[in-house]
C-alpha positions as CSV (number, residue, x, y, z in Angstrom):
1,X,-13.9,-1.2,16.8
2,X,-10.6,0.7,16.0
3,X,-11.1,2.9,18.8
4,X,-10.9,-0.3,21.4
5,X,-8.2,-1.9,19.9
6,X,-6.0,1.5,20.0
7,X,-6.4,1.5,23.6
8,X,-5.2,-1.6,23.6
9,X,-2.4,-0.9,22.6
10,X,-3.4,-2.2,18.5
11,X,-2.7,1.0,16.6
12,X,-2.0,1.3,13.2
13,X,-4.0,-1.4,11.7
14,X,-5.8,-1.9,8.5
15,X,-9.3,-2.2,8.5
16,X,-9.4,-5.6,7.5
17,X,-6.8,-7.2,10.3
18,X,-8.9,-5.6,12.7
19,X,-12.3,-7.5,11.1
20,X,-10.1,-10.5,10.9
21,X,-8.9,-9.9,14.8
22,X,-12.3,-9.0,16.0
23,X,-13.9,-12.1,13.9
24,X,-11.5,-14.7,14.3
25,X,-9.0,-14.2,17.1
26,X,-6.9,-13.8,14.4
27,X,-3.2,-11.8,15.2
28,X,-3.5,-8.2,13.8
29,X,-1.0,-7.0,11.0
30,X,-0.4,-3.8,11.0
31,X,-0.9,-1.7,7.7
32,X,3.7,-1.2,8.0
33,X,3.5,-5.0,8.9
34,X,2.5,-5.7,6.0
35,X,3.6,-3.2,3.3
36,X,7.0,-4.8,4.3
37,X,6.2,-7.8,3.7
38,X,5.1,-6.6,0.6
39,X,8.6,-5.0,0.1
40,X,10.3,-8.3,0.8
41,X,8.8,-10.6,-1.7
42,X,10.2,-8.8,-4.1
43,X,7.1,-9.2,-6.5
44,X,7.8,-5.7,-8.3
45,X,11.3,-6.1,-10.2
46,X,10.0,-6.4,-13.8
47,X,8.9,-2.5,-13.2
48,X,11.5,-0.1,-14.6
49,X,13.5,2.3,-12.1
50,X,11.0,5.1,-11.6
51,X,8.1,2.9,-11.5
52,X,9.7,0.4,-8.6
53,X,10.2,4.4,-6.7
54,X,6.5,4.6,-7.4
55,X,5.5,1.3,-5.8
56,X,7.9,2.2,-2.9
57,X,6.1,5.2,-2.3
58,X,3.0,3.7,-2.6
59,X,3.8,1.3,0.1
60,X,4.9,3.7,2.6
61,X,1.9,6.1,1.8
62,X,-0.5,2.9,2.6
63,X,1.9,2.3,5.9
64,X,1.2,6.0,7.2
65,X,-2.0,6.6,5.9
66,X,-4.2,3.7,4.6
67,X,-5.8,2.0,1.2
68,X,-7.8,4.7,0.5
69,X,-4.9,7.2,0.1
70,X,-3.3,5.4,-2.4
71,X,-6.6,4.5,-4.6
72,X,-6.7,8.4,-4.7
73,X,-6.7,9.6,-7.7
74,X,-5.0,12.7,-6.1
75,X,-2.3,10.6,-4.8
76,X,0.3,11.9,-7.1
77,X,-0.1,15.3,-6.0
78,X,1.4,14.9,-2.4
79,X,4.9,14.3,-1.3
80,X,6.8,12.2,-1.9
81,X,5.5,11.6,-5.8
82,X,6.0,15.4,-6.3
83,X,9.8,14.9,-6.0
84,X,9.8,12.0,-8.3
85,X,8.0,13.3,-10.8
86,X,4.7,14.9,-12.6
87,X,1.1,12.9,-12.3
88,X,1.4,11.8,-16.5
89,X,5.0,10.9,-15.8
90,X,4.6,8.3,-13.0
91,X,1.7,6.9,-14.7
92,X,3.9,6.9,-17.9
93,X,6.4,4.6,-16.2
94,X,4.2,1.7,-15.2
95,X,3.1,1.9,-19.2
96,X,-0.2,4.2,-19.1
97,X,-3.0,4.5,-17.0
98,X,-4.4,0.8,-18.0
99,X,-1.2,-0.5,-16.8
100,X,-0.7,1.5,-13.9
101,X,-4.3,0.3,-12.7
102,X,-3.2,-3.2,-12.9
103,X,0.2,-2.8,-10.9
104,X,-2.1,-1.1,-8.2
105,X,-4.6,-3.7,-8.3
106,X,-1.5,-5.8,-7.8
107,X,-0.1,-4.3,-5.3
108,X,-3.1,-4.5,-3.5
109,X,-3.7,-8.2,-3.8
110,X,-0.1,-8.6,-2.4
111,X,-0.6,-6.3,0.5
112,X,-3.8,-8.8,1.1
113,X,-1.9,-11.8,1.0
114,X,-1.4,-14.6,3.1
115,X,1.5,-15.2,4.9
116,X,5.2,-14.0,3.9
């Protein structure tokens, strides 16, 4: 299914808009689409500097690269987290672990959201 709509000219779609395309007729988002619409609404501001970086980055990693790269537990471990800072630290910013779980889990549902 993501084969046919790249050559159509759909590239750079998630999963899920393609199902929804394919399914419904439905207009295809792609995965920068909506990562800055994500990035628009603002939803992230009661995270501290370093932590807002992190959500950035994660946005931009799910715009290149997809959903599963930024569930990885390895995602810290590839540019451009590196230059912000160690694995414990960025997790450290958002809290802990338990919180940083839930801000991904947030950002997730906001990436999944209806319209802007």
């Amino acid at each position: 299914m993501q084969e046919e709509l790249s050559a159509q000219g759909q590239t750079g779609l998630d999963p899920f808009d393609a199902l929804l395309h394919v399914a419904y007729n439905m207009p295809p988002l792609t995965r920068r689409e909506r990562a800055r619409r994500v990035k628009k609404r603002n939803v992230f501001t009661h995270y501290g500097p370093v932590a807002r970086q992190v959500i950035d980055a994660l946005l931009d990693k799910y715009a290149d690269e997809g959903i599963a790269t930024i569930e990885a537990d390895t995602v810290f471990n590839v540019q451009p987290f590196t230059d912000i800072g160690r694995p414990a630290e960025l997790i450290k910013s958002f809290g802990g672990r338990t919180q940083y779980k839930t801000a991904l889990q947030m950002l997730e549902r906001e990436l999944y959201a209806g319209k802007e």
